[in-house]
N, C-alpha and C positions, 0 to 999 in steps of 0.2 A: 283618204286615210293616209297619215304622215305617217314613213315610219323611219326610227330612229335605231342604227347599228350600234352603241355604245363600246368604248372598251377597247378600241383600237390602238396596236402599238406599233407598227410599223405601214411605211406607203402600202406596200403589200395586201396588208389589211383595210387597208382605206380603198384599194382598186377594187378589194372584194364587193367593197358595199356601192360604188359608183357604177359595176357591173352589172347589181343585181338592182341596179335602179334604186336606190335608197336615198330617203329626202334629207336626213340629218347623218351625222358623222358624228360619235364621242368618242372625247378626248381626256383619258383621267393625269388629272395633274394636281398637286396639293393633299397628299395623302395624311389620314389623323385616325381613320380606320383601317381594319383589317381587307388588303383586298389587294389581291396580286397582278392588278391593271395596271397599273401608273406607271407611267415615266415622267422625265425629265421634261422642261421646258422645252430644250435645245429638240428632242424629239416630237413634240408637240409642232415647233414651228415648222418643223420641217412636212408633218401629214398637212398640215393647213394649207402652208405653201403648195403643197400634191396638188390637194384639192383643187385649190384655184378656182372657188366660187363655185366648184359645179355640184357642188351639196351645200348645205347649213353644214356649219362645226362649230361643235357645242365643246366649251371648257366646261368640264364635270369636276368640282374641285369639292374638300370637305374644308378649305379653307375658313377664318371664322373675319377676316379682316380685311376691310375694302380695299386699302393703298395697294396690296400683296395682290387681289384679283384684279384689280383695274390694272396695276403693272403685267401681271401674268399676258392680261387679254391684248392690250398695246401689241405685246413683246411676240406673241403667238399668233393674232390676226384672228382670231373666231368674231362670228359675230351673233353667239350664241353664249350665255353663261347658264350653268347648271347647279344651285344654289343646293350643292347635297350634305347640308349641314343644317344645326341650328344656330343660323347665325343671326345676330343681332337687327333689329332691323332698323336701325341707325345707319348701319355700316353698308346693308341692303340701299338704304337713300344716298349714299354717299355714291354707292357704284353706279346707280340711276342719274344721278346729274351729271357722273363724270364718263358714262357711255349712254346716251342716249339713244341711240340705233341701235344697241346691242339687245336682246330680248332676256329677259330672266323666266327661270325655270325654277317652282320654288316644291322644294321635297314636302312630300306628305306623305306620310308612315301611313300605314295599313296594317289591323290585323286580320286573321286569319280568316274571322266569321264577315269581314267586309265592315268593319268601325273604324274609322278615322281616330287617329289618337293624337293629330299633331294641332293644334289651335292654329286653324286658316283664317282665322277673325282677323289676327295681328299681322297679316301681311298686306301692306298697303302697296309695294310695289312687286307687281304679279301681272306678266303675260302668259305662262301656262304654268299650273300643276301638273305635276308629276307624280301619282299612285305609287308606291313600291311599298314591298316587303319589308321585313329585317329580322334580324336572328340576334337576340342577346347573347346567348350563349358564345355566339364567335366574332363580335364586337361587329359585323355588317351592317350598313345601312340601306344596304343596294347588293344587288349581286348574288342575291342569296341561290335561286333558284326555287325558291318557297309561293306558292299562289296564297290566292285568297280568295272571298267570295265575291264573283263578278258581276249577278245580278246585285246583289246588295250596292256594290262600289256606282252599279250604274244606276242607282236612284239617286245617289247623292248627286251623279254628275250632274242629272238634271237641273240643281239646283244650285250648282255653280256659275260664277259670273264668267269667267273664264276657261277657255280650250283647256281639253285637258288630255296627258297621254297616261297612259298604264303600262306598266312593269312589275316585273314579279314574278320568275319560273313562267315566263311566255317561254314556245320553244315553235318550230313550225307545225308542230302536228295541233298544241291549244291554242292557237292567237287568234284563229278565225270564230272557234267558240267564245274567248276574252272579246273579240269586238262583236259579235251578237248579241252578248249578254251584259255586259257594258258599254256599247254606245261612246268610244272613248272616240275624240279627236284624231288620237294617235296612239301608236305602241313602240314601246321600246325593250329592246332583249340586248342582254350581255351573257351569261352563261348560256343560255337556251340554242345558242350558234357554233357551241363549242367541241373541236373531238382532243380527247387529252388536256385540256386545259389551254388550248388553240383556236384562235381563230376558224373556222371550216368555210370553204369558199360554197362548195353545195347547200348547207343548211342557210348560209345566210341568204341565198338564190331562192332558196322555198320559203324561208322566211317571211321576205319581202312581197314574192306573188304569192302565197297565201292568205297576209294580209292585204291585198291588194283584192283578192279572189273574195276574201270575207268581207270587206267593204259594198262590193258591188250584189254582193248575193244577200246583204242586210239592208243595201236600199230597196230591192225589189220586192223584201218582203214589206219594207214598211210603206 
């Protein structure tokens, strides 16, 4: 089970998630939604640099233009892109030739009763989906803290060509139920780790061995 800390803004928050063992690292940079995660490039390069290979880090951008993401990723060092927009998928092939090793992550909306509402037909370059939420009412596309239905979401996965992870109001007390009941690749949480609108170094610790704990106690059964 991958799992992904999203939402991180300082080293700080990046030791949290390399502590609690955590495979992926996000990084929101590229802001065009409502969503109080972002920072700067200049900060972005600097969690990467942290890093220093001992997680994936993923640029989470709602960017819609390739030259701007390909530069971003250059300039930042990820070697993960998070494609949390609808963006054109011209501009998707363009970022594919001009990072090759880089893996793309392409958003697909969820709602509430577990229907896909975003056309995955037209994404021709896709190493993993990504499930999430959203909320019109407050312009998010991510981040909401809103679920959805997981056994629904996990029949579709069956029939996807590609790894997939889920988000969406995961927090550590639902992720273990979210990977029983969907069957996901991976999970990803941003709000679900948070106290105050913070970072929390404990929940992202339960986080992590929870869905680690839910992995191993859903292969046994199956």
């Amino acid at each position: 089970m991958k799992v992904k800390i999203c939402a991180n803004r300082s080293e700080e928050e990046a030791q949290m998630c390399l502590d609690a063992k955590a495979d992926v690292i996000g990084i929101l940079v590229g802001q065009q939604h409502s969503s109080d995660d972002f920072v700067d490039k200049e900060t972005a390069k600097r969690i990467c640099d942290f890093v220093n290979g001992r997680a994936d880090v993923s640029l989470v951008t709602h960017l819609t233009t390739a030259d701007e993401i390909i530069a971003l990723t250059k300039y930042i060092g990820n070697n993960v892109i998070q494609l949390h927009s609808n963006i054109p998928e011209i501009e998707v092939a363009m970022i594919h030739n001009a990072l090759p090793n880089v893996k793309l992550v392409r958003l697909v909306h969820v709602s509430k009763d577990g229907t896909i509402v975003t056309d995955i037909d037209q994404m021709k370059y896709v190493d993993y989906y990504l499930m999430d939420s959203f909320n019109l009412a407050t312009n998010q596309v991510g981040g909401t803290g809103l679920t959805y239905n997981w056994l629904a979401v996990g029949e579709i996965i069956k029939k996807l060509k590609h790894p997939v992870f889920v988000a969406g109001g995961l927090n550590p007390d639902n992720v273990q139920q979210a990977i029983q009941e969907a069957h996901p690749y991976g999970v990803d949480v941003n709000s679900g780790c948070k106290v105050n609108g913070r970072k929390n170094a404990e929940k992202v610790k339960a986080f992590v061995a929870n869905a680690k704990e839910g992995d191993r106690t859903r292969r046994s059964i199956d």
